[in-house]
C-alpha positions as YAML, in Angstrom:
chain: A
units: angstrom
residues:
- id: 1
  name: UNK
  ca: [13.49, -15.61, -34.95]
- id: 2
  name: UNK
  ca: [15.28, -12.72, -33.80]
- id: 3
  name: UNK
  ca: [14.17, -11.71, -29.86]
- id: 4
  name: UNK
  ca: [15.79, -8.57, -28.59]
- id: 5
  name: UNK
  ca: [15.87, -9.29, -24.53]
- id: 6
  name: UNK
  ca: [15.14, -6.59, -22.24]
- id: 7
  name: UNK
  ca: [18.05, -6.45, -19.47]
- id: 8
  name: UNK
  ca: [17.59, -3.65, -17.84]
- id: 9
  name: UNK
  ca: [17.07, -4.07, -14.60]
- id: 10
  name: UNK
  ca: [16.80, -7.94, -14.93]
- id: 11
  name: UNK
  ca: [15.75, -9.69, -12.17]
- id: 12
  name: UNK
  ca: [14.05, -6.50, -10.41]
- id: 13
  name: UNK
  ca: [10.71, -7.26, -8.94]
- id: 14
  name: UNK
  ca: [8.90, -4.41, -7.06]
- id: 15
  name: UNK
  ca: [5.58, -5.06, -6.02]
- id: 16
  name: UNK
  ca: [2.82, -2.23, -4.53]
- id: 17
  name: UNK
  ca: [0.81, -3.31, -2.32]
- id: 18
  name: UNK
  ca: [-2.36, -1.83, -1.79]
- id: 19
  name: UNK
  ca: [-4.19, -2.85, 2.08]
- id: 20
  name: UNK
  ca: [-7.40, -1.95, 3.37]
- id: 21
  name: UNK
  ca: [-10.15, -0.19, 1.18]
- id: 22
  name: UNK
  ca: [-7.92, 3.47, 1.19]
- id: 23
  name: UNK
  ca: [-4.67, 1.09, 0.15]
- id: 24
  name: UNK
  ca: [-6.96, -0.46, -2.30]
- id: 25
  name: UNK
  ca: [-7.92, 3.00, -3.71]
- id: 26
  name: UNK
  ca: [-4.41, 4.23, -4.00]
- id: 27
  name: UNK
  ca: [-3.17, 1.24, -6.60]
- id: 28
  name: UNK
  ca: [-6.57, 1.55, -8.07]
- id: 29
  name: UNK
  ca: [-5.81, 5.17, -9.30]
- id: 30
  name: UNK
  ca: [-1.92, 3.77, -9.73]
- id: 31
  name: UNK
  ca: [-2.99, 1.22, -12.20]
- id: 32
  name: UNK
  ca: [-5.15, 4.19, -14.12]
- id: 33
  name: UNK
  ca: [-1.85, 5.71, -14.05]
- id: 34
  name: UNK
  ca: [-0.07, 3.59, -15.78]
- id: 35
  name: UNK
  ca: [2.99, 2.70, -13.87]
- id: 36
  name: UNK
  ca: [5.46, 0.80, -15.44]
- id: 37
  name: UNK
  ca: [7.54, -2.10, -14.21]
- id: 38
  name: UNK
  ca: [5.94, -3.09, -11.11]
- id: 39
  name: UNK
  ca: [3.04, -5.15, -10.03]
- id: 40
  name: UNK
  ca: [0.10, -4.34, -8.03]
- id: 41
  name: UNK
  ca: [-1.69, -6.35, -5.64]
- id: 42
  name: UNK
  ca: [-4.42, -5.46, -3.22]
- id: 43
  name: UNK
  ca: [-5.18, -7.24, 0.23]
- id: 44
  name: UNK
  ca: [-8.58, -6.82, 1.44]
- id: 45
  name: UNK
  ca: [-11.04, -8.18, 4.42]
- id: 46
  name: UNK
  ca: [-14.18, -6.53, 2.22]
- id: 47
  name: UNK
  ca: [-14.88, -9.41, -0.72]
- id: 48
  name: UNK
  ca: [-17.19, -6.73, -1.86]
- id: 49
  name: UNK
  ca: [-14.09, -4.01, -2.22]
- id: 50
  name: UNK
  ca: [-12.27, -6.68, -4.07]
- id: 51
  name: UNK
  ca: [-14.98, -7.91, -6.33]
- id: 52
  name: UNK
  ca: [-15.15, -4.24, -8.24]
- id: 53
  name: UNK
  ca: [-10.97, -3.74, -7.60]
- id: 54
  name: UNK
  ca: [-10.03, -2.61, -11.24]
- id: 55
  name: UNK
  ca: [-6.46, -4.52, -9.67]
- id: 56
  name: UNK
  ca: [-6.03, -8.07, -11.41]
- id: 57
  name: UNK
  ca: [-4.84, -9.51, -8.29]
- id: 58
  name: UNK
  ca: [-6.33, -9.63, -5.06]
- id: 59
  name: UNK
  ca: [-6.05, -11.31, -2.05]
- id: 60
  name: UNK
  ca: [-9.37, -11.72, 0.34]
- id: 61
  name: UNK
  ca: [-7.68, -12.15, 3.91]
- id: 62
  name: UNK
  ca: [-9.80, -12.82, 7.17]
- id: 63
  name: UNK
  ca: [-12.72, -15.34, 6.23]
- id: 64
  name: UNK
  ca: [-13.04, -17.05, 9.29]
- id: 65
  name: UNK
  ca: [-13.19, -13.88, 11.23]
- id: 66
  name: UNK
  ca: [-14.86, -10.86, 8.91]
- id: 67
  name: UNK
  ca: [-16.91, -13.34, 6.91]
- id: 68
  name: UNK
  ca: [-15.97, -10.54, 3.67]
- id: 69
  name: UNK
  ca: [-17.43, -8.16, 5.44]
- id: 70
  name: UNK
  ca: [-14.34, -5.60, 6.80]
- id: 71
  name: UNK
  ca: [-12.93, -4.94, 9.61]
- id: 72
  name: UNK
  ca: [-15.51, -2.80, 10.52]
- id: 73
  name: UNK
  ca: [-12.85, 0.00, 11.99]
- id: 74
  name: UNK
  ca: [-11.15, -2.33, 14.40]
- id: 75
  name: UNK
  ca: [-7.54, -2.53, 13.48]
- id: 76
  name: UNK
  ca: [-7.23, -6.07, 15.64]
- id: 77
  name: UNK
  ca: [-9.78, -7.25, 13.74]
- id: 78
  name: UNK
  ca: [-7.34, -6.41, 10.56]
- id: 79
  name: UNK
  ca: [-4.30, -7.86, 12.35]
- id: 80
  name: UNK
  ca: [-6.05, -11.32, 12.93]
- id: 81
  name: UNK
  ca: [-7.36, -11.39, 9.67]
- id: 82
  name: UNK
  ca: [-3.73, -11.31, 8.07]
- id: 83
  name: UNK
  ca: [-2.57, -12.99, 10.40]
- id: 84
  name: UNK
  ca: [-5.25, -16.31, 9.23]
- id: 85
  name: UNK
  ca: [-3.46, -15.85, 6.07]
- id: 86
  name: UNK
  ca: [-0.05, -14.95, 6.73]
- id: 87
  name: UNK
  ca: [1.19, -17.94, 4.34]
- id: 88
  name: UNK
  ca: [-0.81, -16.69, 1.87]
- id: 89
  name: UNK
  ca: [0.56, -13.00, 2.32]
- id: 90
  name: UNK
  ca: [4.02, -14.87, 2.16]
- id: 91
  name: UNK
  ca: [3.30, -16.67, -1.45]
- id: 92
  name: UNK
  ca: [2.43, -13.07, -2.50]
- id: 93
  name: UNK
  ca: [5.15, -11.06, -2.35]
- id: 94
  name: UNK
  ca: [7.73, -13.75, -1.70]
- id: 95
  name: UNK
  ca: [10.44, -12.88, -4.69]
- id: 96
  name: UNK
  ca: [10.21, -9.43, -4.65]
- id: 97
  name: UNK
  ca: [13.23, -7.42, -4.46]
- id: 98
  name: UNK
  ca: [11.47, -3.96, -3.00]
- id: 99
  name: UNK
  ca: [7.67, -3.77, -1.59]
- id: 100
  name: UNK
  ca: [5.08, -0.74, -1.24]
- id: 101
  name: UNK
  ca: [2.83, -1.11, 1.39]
- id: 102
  name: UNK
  ca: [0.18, 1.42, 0.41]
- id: 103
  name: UNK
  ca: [-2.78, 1.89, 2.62]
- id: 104
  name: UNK
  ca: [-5.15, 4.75, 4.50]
- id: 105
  name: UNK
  ca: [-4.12, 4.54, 8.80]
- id: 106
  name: UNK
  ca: [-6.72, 4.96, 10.96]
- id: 107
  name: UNK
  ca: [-9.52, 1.91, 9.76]
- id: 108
  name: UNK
  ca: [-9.35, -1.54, 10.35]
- id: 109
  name: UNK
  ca: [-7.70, -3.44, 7.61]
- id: 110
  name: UNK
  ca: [-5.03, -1.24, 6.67]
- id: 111
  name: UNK
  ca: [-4.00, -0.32, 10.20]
- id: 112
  name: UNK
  ca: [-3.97, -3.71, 11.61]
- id: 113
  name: UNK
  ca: [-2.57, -5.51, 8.36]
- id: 114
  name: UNK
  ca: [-0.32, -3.73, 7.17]
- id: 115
  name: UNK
  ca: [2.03, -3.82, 9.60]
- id: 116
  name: UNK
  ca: [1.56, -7.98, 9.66]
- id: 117
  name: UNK
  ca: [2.77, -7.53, 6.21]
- id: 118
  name: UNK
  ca: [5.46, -5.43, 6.63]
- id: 119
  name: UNK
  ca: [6.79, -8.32, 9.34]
- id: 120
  name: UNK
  ca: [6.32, -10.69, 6.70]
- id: 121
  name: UNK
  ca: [8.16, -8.68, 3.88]
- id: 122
  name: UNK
  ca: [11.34, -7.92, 6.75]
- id: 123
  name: UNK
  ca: [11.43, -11.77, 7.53]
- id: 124
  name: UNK
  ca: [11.77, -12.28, 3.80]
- id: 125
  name: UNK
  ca: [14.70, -9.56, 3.42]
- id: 126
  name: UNK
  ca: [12.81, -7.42, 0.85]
- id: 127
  name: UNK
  ca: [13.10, -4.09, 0.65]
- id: 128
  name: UNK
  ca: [10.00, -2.37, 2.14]
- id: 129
  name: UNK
  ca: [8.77, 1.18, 1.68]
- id: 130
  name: UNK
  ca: [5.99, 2.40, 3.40]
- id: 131
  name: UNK
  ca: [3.31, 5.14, 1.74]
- id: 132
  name: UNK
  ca: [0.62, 6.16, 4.17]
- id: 133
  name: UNK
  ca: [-2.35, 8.65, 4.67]
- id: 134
  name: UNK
  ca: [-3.45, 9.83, 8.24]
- id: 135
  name: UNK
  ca: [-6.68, 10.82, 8.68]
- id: 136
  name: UNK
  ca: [-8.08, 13.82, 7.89]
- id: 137
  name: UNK
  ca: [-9.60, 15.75, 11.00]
- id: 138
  name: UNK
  ca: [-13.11, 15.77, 10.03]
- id: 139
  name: UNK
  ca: [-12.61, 11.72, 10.27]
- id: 140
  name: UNK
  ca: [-12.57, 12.06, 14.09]
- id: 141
  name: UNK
  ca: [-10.42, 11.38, 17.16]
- id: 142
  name: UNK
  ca: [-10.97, 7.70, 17.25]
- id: 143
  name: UNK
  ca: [-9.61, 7.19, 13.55]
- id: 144
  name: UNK
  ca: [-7.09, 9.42, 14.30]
- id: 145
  name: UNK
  ca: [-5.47, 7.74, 17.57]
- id: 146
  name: UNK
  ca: [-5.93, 4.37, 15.70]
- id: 147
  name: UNK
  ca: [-3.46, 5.67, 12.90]
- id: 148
  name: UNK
  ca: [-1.18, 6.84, 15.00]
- id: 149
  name: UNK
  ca: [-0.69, 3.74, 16.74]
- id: 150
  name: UNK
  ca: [-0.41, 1.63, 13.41]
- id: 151
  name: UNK
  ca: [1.77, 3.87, 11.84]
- id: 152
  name: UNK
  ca: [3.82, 2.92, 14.71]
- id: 153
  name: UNK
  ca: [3.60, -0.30, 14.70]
- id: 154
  name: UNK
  ca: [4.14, -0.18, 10.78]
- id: 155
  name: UNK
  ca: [7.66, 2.08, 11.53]
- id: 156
  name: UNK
  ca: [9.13, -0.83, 13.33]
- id: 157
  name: UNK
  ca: [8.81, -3.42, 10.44]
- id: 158
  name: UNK
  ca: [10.06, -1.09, 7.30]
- id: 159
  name: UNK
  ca: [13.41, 0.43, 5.87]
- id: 160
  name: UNK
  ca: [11.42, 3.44, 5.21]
- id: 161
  name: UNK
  ca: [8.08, 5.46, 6.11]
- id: 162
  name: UNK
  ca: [6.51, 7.63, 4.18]
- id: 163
  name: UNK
  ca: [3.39, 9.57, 6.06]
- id: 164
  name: UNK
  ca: [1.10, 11.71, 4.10]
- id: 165
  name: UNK
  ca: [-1.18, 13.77, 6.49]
- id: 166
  name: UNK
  ca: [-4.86, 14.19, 4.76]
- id: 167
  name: UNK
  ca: [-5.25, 17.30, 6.97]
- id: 168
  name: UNK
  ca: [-2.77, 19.50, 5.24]
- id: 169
  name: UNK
  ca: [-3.07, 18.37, 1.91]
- id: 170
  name: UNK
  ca: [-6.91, 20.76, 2.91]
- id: 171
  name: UNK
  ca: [-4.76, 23.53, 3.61]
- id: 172
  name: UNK
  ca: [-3.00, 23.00, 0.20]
- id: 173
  name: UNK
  ca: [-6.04, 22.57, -1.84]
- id: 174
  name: UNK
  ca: [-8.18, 25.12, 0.41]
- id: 175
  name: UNK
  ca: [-11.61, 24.60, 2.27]
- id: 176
  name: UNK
  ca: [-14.28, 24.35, -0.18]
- id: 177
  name: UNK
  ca: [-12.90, 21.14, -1.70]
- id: 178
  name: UNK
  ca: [-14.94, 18.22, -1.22]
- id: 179
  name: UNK
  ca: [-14.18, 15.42, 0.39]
- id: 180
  name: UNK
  ca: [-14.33, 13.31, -2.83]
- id: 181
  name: UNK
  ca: [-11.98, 15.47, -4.72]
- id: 182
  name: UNK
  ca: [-9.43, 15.80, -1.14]
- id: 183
  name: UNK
  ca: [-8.92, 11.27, -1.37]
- id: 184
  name: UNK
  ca: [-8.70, 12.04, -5.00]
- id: 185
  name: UNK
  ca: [-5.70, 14.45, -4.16]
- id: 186
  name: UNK
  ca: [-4.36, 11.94, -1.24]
- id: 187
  name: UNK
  ca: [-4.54, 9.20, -3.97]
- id: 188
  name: UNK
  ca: [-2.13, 11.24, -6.41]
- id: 189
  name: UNK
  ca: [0.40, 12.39, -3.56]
- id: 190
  name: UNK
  ca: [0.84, 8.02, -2.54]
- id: 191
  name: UNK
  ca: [1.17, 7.34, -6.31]
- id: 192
  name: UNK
  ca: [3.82, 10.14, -6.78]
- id: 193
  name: UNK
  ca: [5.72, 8.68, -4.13]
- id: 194
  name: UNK
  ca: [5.93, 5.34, -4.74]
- id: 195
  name: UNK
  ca: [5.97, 6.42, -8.69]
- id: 196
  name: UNK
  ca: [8.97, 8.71, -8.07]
- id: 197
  name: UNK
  ca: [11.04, 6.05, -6.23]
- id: 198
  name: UNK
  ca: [10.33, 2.94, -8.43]
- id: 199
  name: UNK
  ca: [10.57, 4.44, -11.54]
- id: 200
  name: UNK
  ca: [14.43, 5.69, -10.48]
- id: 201
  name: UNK
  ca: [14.99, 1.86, -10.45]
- id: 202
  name: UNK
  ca: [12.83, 1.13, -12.93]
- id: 203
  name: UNK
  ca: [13.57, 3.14, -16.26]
- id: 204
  name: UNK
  ca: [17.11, 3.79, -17.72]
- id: 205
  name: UNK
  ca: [18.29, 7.18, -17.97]
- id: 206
  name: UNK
  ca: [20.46, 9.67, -16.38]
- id: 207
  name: UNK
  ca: [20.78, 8.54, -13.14]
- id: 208
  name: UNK
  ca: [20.16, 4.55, -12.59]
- id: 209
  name: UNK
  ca: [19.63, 3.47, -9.44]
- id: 210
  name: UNK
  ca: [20.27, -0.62, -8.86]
- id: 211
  name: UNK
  ca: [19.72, -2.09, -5.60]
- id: 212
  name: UNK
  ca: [23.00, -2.26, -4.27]
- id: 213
  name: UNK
  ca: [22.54, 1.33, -3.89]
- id: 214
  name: UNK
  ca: [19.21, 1.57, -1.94]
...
């Protein structure tokens, strides 16, 4: 039997990973998308969030402290909840050559675990992007200071950051959008971003990127 191998890029294992119900969202409309050669995980405290994920892997993190029920806007709630399953966060993503951490700053789960897996991914020696929302206005002061603070905890833990502010993207898209349709748009700016940079590695052409270049 004749098997024509596939070596580009051999070896090359990105991962996305989506935390918290807005990072869940993101690789939700990613995987709609269609992007090619990397996997998608979500990591969630809400079993609920998880149970309809259209994402074939999932990780439920937090048991012993949420019960499956969120992080109920508390970002230490988030942290401790990775951090019950750091070795689990480890199996995950252990391998990979470059990481995504996609999620929404400013709630629990994503703001307080995703920066416990971005210290897991840097202890590993992978790669690690970051591609985050802040809050849009209308979400409140609270939300807000709580995403700043994670996104800078997150920034100490990554190669890169990525921030997408929620706030202008109403500017962009004027004011009688709805609130539905302005995640929708956040959604699509986090999955051109990490779309734009993985499929440079990703897809011959032109230019190829390999990772002795990142």
């Amino acid at each position: 039997m004749f098997v024509l191998a596939d070596t580009e890029n051999q070896g090359a294992v990105i991962k996305v990973i989506g935390v918290g119900g807005g990072g869940g969202n993101a690789v939700a409309h990613m995987v709609s998308a269609g992007i090619e050669g990397v996997d998608f995980i979500c990591i969630n405290t809400d079993a609920q969030a998880l149970k309809h994920s259209k994402v074939k892997v999932s990780l439920q993190i937090g048991c012993n402290i949420t019960k499956g029920l969120g992080a109920g806007a508390d970002p230490e709630v988030g942290r401790q909840a990775a951090m019950e399953d750091r070795d689990r966060i480890i199996e995950m993503i252990e391998g990979s050559d470059m990481l995504f951490i996609t999620a929404g700053m400013g709630g629990g789960t994503g703001t307080g675990a995703a920066p416990v897996v971005a210290q897991v991914a840097k202890e590993l020696g992978i790669l690690t992007v970051a591609v985050v929302t802040r809050p849009f206005d209308m979400e409140g002061t609270k939300r807000s200071g709580s995403a700043e603070q994670g996104i800078a905890e997150l920034s100490k833990h990554v190669d890169s950051l990525i921030t997408i502010p929620n706030q202008k993207l109403l500017t962009v898209l004027g004011g009688d959008i709805t609130l539905l349709d302005a995640f929708k748009a956040a959604n699509q700016v986090l999955q051109g971003a990490v779309q734009g940079i993985a499929e440079l590695i990703t897809r011959p052409g032109m230019i190829n990127v390999d990772f002795a270049d990142v």
